[in-house]
PDB file of N, CA, C and O in Angstrom:
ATOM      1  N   UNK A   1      -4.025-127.300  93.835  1.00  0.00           N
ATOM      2  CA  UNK A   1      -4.433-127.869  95.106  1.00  0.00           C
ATOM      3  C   UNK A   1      -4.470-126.740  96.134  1.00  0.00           C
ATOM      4  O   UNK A   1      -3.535-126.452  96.880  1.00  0.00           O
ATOM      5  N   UNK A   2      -5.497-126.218  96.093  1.00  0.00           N
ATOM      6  CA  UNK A   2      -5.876-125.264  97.313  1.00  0.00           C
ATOM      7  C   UNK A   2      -7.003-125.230  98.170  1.00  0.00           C
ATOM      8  O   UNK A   2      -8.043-125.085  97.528  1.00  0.00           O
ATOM      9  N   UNK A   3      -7.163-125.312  99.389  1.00  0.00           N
ATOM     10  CA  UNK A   3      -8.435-125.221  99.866  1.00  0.00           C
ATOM     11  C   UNK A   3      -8.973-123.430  99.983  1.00  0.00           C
ATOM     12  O   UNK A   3      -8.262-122.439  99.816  1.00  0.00           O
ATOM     13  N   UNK A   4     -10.139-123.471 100.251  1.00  0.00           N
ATOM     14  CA  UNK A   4     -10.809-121.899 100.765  1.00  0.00           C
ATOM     15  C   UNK A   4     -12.096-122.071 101.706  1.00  0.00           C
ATOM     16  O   UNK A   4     -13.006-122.901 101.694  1.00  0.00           O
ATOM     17  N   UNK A   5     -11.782-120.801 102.649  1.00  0.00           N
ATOM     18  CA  UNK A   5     -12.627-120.485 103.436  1.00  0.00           C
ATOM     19  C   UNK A   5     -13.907-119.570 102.835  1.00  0.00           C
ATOM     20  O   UNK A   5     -13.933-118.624 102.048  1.00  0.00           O
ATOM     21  N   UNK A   6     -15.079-120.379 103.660  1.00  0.00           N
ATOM     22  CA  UNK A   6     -16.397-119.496 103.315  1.00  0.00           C
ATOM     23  C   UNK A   6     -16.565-118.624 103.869  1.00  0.00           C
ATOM     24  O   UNK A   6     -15.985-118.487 104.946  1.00  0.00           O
ATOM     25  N   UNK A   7     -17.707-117.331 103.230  1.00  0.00           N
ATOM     26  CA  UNK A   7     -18.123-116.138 104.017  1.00  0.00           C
ATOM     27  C   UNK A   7     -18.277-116.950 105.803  1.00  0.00           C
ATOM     28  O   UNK A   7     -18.041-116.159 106.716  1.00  0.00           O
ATOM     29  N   UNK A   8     -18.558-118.067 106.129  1.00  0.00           N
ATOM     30  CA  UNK A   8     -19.062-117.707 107.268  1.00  0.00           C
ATOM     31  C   UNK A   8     -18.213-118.023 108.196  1.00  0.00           C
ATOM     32  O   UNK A   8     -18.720-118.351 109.269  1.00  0.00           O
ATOM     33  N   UNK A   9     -16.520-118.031 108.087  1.00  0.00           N
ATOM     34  CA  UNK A   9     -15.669-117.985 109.105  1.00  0.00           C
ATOM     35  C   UNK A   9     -16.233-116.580 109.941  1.00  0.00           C
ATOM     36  O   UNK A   9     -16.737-115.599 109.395  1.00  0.00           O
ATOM     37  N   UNK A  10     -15.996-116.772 111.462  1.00  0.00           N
ATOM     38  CA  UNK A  10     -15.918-115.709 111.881  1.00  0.00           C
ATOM     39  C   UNK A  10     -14.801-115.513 112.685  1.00  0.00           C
ATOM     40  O   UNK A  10     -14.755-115.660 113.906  1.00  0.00           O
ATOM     41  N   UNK A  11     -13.651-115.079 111.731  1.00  0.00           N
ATOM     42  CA  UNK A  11     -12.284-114.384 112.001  1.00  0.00           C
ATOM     43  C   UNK A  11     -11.940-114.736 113.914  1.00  0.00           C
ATOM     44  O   UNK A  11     -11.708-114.056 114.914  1.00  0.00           O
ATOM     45  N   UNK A  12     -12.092-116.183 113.577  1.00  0.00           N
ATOM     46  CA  UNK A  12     -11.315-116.444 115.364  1.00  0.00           C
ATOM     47  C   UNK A  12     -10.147-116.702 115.577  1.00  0.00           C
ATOM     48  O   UNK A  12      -9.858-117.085 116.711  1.00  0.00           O
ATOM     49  N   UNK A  13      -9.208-116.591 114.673  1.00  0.00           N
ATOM     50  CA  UNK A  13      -7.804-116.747 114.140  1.00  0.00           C
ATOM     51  C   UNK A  13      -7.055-118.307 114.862  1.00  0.00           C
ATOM     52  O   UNK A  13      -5.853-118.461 115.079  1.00  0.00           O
ATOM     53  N   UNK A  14      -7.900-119.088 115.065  1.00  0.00           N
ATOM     54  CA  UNK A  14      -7.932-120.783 115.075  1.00  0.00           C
ATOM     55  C   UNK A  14      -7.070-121.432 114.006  1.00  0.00           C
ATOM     56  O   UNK A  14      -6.446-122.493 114.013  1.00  0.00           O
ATOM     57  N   UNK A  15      -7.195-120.619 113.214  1.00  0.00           N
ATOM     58  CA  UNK A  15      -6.386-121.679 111.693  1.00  0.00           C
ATOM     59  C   UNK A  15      -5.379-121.299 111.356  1.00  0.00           C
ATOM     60  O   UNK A  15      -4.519-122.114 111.020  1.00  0.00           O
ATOM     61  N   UNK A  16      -5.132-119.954 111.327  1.00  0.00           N
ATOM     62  CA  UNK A  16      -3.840-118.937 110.932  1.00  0.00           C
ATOM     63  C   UNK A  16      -2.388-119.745 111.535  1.00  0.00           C
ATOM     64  O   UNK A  16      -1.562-120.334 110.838  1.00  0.00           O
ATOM     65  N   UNK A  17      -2.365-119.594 112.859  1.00  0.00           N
ATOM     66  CA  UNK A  17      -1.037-120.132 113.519  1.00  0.00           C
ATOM     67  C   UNK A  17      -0.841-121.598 113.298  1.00  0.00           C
ATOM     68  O   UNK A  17       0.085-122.156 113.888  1.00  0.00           O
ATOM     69  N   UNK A  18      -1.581-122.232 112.549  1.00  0.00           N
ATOM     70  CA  UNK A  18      -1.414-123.660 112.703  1.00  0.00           C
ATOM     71  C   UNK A  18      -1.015-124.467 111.040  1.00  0.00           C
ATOM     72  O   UNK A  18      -0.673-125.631 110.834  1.00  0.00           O
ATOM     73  N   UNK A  19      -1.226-123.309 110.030  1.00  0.00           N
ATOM     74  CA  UNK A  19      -1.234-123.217 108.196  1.00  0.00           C
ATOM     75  C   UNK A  19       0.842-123.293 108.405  1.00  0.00           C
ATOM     76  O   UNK A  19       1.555-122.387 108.835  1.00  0.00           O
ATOM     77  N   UNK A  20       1.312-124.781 107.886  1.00  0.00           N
ATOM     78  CA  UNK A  20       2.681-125.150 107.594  1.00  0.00           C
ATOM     79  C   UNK A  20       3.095-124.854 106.593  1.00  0.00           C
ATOM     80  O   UNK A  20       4.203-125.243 106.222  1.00  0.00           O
ATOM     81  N   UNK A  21       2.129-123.887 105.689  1.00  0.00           N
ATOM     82  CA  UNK A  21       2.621-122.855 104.646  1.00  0.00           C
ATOM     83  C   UNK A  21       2.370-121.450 104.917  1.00  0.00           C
ATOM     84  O   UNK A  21       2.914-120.674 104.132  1.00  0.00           O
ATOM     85  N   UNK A  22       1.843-121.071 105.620  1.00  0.00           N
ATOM     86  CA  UNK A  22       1.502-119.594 106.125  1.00  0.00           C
ATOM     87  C   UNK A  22       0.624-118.860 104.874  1.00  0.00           C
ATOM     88  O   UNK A  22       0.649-117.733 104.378  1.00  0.00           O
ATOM     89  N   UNK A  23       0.007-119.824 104.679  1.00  0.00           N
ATOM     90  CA  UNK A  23      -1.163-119.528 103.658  1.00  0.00           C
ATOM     91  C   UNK A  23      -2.661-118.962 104.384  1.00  0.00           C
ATOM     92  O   UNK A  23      -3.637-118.630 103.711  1.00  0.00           O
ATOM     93  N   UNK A  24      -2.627-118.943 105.357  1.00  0.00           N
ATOM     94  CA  UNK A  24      -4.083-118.358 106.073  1.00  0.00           C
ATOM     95  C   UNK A  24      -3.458-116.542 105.879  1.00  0.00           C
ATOM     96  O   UNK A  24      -2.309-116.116 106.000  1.00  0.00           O
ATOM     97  N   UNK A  25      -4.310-116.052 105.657  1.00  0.00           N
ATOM     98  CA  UNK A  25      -4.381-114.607 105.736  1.00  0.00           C
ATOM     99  C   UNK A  25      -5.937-113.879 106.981  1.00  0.00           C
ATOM    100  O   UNK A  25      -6.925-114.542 107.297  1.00  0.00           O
ATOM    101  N   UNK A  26      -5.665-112.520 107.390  1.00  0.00           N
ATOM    102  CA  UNK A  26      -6.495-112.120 107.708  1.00  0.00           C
ATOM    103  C   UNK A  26      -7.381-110.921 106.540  1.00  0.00           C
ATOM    104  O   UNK A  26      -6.827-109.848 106.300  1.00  0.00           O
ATOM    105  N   UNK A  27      -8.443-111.175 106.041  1.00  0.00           N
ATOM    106  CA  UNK A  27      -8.972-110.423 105.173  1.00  0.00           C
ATOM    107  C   UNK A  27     -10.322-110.123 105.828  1.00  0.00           C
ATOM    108  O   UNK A  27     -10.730-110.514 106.922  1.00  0.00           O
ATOM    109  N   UNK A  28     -11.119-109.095 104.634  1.00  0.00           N
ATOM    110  CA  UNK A  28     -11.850-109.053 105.061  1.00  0.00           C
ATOM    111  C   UNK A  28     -13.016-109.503 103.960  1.00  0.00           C
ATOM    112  O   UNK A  28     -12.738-109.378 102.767  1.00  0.00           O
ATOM    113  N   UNK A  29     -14.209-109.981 104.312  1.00  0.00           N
ATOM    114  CA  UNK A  29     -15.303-110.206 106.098  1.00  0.00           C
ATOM    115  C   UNK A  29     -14.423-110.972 106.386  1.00  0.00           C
ATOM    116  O   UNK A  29     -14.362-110.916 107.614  1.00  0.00           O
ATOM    117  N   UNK A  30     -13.530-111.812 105.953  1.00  0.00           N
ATOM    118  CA  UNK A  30     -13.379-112.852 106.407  1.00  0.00           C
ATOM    119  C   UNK A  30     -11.757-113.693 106.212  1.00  0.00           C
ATOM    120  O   UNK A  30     -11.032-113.152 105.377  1.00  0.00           O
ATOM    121  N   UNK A  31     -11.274-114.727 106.794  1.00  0.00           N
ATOM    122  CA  UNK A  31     -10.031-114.932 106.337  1.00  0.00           C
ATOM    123  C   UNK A  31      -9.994-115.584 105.019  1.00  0.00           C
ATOM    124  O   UNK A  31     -11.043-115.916 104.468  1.00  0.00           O
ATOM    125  N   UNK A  32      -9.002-115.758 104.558  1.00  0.00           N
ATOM    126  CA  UNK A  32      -8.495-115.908 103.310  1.00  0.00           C
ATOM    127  C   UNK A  32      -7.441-116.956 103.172  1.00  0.00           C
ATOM    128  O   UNK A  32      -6.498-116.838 103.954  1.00  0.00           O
ATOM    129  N   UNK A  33      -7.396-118.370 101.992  1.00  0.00           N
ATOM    130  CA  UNK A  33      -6.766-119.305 101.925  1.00  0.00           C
ATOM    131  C   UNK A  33      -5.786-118.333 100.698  1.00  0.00           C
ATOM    132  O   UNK A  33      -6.586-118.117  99.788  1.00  0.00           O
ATOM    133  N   UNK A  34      -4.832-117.882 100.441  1.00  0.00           N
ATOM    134  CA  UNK A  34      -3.597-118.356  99.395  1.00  0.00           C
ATOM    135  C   UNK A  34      -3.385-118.883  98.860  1.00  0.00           C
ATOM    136  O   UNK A  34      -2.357-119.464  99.210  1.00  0.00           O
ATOM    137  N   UNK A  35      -4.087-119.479  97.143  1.00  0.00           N
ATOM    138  CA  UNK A  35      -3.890-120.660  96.459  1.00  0.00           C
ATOM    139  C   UNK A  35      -2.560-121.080  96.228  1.00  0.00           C
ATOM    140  O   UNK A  35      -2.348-122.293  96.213  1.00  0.00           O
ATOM    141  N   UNK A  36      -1.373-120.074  95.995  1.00  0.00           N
ATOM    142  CA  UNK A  36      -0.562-120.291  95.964  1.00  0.00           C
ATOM    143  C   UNK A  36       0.618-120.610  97.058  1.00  0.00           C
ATOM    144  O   UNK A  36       1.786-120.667  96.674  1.00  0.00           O
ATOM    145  N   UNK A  37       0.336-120.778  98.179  1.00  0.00           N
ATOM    146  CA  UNK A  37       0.919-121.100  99.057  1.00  0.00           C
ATOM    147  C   UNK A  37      -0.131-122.504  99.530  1.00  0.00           C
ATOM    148  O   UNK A  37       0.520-123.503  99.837  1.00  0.00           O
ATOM    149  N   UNK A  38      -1.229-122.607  99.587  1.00  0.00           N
ATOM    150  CA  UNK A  38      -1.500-123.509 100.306  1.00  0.00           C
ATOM    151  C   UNK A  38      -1.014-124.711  99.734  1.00  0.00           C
ATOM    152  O   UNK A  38      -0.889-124.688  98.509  1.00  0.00           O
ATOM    153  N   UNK A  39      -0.688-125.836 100.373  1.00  0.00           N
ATOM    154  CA  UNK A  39      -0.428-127.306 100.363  1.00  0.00           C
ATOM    155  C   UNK A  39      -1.329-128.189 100.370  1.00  0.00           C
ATOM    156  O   UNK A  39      -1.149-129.252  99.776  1.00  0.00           O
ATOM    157  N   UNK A  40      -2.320-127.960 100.952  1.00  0.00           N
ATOM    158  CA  UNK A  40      -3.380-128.531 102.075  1.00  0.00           C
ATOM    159  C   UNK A  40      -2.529-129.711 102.897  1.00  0.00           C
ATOM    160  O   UNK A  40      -2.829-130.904 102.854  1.00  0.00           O
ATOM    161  N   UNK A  41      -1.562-129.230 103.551  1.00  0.00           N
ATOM    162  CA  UNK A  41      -0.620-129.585 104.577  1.00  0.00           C
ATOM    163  C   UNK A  41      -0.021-131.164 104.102  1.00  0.00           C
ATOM    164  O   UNK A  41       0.318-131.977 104.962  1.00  0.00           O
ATOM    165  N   UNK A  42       0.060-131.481 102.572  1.00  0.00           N
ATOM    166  CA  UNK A  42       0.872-132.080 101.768  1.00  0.00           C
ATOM    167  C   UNK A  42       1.951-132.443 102.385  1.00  0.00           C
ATOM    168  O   UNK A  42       2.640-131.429 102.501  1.00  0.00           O
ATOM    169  N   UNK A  43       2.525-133.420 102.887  1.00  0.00           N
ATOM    170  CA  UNK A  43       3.998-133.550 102.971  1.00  0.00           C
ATOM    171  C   UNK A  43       4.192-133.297 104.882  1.00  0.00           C
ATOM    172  O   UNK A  43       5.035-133.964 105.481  1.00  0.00           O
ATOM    173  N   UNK A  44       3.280-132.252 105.649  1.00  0.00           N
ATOM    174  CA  UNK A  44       3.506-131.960 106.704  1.00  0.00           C
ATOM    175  C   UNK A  44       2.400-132.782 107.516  1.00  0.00           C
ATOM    176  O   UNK A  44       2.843-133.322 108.529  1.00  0.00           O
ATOM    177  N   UNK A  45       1.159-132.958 107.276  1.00  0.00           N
ATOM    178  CA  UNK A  45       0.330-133.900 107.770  1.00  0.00           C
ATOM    179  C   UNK A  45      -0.857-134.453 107.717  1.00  0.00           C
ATOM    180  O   UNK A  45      -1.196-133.275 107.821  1.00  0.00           O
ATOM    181  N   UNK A  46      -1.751-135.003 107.665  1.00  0.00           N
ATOM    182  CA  UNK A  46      -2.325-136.253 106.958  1.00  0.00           C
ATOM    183  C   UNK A  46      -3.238-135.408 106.919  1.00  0.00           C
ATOM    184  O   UNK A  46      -3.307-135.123 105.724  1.00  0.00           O
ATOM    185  N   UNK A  47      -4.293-134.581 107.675  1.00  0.00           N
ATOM    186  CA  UNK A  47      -5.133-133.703 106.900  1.00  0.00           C
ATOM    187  C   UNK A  47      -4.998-132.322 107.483  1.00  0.00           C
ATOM    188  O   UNK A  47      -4.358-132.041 108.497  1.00  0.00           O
ATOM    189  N   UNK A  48      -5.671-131.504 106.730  1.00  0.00           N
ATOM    190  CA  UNK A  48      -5.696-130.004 106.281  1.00  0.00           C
ATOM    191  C   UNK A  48      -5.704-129.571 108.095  1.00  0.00           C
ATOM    192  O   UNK A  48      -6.443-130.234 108.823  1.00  0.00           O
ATOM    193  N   UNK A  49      -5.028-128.685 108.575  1.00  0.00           N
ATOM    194  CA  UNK A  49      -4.735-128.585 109.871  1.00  0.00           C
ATOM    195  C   UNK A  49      -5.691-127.043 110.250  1.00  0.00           C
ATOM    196  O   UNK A  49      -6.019-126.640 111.366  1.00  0.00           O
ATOM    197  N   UNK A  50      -5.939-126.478 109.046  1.00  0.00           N
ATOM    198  CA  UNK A  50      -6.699-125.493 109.118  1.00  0.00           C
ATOM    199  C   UNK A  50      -8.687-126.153 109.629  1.00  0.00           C
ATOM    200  O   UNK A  50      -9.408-125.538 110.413  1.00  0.00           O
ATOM    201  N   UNK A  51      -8.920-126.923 109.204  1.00  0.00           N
ATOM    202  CA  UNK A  51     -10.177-127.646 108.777  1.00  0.00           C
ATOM    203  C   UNK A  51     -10.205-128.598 110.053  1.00  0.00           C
ATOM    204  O   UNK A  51     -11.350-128.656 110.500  1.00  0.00           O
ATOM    205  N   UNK A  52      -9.233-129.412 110.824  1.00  0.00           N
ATOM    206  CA  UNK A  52      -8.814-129.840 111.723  1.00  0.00           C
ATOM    207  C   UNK A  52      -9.516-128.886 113.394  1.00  0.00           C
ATOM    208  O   UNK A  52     -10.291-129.276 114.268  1.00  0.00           O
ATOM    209  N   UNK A  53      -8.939-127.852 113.243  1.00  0.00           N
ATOM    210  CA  UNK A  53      -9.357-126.772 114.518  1.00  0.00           C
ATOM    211  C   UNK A  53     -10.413-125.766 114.257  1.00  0.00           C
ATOM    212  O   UNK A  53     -10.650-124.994 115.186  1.00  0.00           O
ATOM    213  N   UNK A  54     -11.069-125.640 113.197  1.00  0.00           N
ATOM    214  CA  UNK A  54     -12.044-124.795 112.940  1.00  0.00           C
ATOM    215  C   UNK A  54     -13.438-125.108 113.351  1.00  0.00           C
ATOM    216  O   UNK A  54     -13.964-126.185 113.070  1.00  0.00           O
ATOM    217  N   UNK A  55     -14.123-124.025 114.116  1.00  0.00           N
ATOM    218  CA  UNK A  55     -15.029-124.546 115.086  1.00  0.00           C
ATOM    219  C   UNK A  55     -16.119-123.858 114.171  1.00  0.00           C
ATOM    220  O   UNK A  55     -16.961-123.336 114.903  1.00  0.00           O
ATOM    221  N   UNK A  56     -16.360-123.701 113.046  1.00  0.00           N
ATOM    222  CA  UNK A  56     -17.406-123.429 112.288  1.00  0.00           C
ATOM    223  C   UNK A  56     -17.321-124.596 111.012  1.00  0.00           C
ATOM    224  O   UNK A  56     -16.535-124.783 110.082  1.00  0.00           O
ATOM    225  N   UNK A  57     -18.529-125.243 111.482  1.00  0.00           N
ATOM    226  CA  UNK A  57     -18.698-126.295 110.210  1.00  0.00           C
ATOM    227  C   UNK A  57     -19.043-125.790 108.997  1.00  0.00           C
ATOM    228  O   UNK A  57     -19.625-124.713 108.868  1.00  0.00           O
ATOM    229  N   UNK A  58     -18.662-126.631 107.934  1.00  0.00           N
ATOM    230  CA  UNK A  58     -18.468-126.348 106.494  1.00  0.00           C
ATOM    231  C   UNK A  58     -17.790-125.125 106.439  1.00  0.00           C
ATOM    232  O   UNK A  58     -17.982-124.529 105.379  1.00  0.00           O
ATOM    233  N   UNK A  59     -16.974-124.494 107.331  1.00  0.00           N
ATOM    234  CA  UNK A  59     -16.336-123.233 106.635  1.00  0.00           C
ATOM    235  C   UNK A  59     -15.289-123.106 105.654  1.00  0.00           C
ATOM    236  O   UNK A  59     -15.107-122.125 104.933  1.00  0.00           O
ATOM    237  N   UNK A  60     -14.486-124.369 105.681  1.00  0.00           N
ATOM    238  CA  UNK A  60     -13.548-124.557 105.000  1.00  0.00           C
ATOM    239  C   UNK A  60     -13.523-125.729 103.741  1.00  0.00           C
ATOM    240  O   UNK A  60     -13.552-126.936 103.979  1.00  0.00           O
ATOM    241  N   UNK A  61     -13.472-125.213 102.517  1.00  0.00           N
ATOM    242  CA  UNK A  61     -13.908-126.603 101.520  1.00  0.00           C
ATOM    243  C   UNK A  61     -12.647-127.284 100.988  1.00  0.00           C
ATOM    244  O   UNK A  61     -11.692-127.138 101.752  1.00  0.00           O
ATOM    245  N   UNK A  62     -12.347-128.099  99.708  1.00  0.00           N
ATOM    246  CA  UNK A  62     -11.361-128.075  99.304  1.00  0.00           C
ATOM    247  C   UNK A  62     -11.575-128.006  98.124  1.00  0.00           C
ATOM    248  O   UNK A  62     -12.665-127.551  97.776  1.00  0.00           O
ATOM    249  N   UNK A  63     -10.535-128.465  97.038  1.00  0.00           N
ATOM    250  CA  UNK A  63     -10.276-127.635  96.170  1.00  0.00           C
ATOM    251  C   UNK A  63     -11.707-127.947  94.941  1.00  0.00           C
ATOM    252  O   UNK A  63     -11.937-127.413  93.857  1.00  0.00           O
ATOM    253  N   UNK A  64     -12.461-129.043  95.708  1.00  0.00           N
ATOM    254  CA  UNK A  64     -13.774-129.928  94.774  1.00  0.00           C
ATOM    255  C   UNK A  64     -14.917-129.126  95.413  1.00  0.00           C
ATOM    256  O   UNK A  64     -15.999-129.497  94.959  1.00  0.00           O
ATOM    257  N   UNK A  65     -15.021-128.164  96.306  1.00  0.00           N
ATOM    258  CA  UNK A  65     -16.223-127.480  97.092  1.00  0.00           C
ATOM    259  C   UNK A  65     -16.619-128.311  98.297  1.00  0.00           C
ATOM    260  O   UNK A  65     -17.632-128.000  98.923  1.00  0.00           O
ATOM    261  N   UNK A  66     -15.871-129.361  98.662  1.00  0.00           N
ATOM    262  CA  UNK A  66     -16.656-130.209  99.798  1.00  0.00           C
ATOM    263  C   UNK A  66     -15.822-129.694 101.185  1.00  0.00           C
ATOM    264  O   UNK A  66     -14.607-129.646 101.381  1.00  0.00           O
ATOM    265  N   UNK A  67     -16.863-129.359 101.996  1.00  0.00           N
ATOM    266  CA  UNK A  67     -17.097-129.088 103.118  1.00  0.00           C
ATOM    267  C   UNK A  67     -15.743-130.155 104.123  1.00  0.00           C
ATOM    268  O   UNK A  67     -15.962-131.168 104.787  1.00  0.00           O
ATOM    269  N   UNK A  68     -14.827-129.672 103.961  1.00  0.00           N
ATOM    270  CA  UNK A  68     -13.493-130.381 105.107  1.00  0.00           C
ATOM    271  C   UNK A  68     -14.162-130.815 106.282  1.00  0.00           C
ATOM    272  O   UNK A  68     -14.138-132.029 106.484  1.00  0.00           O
ATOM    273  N   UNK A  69     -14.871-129.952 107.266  1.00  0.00           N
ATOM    274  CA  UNK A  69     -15.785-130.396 108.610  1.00  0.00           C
ATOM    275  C   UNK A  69     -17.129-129.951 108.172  1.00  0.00           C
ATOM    276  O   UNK A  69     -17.528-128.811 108.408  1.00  0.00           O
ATOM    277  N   UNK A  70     -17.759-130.743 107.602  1.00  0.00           N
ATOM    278  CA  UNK A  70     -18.970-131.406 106.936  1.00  0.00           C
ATOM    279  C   UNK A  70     -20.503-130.381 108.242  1.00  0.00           C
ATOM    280  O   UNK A  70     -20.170-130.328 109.425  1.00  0.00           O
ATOM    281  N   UNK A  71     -21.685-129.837 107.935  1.00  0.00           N
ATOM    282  CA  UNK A  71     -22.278-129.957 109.169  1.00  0.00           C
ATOM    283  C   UNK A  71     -22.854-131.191 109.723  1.00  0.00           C
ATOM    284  O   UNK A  71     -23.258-132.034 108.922  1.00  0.00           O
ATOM    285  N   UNK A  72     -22.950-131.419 111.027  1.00  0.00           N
ATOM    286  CA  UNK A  72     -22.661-131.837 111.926  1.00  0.00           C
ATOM    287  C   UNK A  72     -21.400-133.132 112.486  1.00  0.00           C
ATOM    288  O   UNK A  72     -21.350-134.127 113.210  1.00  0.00           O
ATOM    289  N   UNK A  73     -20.546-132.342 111.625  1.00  0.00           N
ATOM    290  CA  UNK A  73     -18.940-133.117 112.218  1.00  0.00           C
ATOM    291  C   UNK A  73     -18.588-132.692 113.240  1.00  0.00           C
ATOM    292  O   UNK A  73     -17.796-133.433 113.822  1.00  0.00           O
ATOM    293  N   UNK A  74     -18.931-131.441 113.929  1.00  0.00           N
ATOM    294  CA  UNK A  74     -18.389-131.176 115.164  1.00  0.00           C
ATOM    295  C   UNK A  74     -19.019-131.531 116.428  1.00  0.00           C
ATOM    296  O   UNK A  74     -18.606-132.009 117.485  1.00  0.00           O
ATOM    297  N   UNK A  75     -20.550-131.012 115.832  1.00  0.00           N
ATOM    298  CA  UNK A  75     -21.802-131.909 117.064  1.00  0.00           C
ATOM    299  C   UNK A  75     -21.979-133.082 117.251  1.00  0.00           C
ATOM    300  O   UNK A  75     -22.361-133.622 118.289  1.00  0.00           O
ATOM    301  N   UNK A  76     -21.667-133.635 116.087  1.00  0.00           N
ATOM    302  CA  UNK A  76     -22.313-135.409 115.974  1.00  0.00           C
ATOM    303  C   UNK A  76     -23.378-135.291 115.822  1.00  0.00           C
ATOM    304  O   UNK A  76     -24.010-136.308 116.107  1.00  0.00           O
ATOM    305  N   UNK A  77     -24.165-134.174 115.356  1.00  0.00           N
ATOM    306  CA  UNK A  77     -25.800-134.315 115.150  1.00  0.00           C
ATOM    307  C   UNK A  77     -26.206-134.194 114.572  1.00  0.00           C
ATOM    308  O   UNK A  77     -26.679-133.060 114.639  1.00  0.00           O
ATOM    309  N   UNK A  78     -26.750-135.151 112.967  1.00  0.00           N
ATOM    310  CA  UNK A  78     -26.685-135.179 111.769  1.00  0.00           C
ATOM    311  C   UNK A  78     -28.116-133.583 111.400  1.00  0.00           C
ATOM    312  O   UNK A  78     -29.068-133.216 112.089  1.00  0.00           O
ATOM    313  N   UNK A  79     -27.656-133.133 110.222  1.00  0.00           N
ATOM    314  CA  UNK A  79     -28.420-132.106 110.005  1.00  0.00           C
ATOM    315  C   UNK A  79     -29.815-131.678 109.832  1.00  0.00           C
ATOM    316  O   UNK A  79     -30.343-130.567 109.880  1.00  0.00           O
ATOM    317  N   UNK A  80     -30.462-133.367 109.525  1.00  0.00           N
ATOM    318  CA  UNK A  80     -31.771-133.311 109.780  1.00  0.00           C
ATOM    319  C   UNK A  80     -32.224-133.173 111.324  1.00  0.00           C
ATOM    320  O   UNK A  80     -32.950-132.320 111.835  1.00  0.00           O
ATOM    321  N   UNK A  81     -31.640-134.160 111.844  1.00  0.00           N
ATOM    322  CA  UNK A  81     -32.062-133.831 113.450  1.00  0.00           C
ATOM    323  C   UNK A  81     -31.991-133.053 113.884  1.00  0.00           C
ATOM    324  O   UNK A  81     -32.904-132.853 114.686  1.00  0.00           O
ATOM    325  N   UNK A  82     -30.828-131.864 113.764  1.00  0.00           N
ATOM    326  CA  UNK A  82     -30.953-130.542 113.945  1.00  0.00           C
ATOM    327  C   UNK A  82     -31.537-129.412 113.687  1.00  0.00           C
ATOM    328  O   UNK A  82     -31.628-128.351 114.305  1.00  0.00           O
ATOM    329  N   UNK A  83     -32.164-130.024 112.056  1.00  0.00           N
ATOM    330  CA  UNK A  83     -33.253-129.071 111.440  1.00  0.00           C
ATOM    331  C   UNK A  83     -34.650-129.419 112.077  1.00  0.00           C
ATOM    332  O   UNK A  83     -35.577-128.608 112.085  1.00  0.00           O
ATOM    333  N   UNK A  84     -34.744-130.877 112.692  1.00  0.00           N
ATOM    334  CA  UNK A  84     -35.941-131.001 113.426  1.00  0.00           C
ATOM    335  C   UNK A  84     -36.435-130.709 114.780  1.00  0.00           C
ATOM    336  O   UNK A  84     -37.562-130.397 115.164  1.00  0.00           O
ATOM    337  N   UNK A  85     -35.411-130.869 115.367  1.00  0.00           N
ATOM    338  CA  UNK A  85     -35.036-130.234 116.436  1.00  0.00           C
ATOM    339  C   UNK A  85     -35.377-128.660 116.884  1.00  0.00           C
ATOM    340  O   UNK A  85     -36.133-128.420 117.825  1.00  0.00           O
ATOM    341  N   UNK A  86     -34.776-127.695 116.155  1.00  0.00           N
ATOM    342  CA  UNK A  86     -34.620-126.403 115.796  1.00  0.00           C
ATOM    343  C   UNK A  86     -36.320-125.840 115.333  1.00  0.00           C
ATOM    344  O   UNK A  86     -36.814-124.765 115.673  1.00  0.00           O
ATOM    345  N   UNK A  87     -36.768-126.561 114.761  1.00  0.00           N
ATOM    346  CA  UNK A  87     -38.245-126.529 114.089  1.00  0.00           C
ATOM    347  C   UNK A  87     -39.312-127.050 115.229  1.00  0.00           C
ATOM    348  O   UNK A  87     -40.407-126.489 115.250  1.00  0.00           O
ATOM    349  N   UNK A  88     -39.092-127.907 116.003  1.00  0.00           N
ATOM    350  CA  UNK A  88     -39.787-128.464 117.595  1.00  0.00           C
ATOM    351  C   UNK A  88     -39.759-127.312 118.356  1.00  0.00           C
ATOM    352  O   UNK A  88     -40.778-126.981 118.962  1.00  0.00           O
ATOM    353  N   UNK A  89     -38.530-126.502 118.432  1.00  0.00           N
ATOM    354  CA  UNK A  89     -38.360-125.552 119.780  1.00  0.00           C
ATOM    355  C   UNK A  89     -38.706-123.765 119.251  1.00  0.00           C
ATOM    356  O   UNK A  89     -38.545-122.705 119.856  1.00  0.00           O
ATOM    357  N   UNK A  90     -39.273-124.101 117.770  1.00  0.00           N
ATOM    358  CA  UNK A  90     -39.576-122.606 117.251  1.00  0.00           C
ATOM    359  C   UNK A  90     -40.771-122.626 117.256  1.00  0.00           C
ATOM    360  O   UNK A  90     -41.394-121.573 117.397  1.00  0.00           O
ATOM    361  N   UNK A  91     -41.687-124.353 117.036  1.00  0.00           N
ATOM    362  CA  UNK A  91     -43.289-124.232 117.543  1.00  0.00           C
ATOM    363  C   UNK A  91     -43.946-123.816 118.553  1.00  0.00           C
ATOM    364  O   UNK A  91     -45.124-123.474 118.651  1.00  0.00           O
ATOM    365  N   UNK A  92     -42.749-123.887 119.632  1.00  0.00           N
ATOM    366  CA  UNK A  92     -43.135-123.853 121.141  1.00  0.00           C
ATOM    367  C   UNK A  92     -43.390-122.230 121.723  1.00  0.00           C
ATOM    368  O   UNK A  92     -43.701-122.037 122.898  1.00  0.00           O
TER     369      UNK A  92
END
């Protein structure tokens, strides 16, 4: 039972101080989950506290590859609309 961070954290150290196993590391490109320390906050609180404060969606998966903050869990703006959106304002 471990979660991991993707290449596309960008090292804002958001998750580090808040890991109730001290399983966040600083690596490089990018930070680093500790399989062997992580819990995924098991026992300390109801979900992953790293995945909780991380302001880059899908950066953090768990131990099945699924995306902890999913894209658009933080916007509320499901990913097509954003891909349509994004595609409206690149015609212009």
């Amino acid at each position: 039972m471990a979660l991991r961070i993707t290449a596309s954290c960008v090292n804002c150290w958001a998750c580090a101080p808040l890991c109730p196993s001290d399983a966040i590391r600083a690596a490089r490109p990018h930070f680093q989950i500790d399989p062997g320390r992580c819990s995924e906050c098991a026992g300390d609180y109801e979900e992953a506290q790293c995945a909780s404060i991380c302001p880059i969606e899908g950066a953090i998966l768990d131990a099945c590859g699924v995306p902890l903050n999913p894209p658009g869990s933080l916007t509320g703006i499901p990913p097509e609309r954003l891909a349509a959106a994004r595609a409206e304002i690149q015609a212009r």
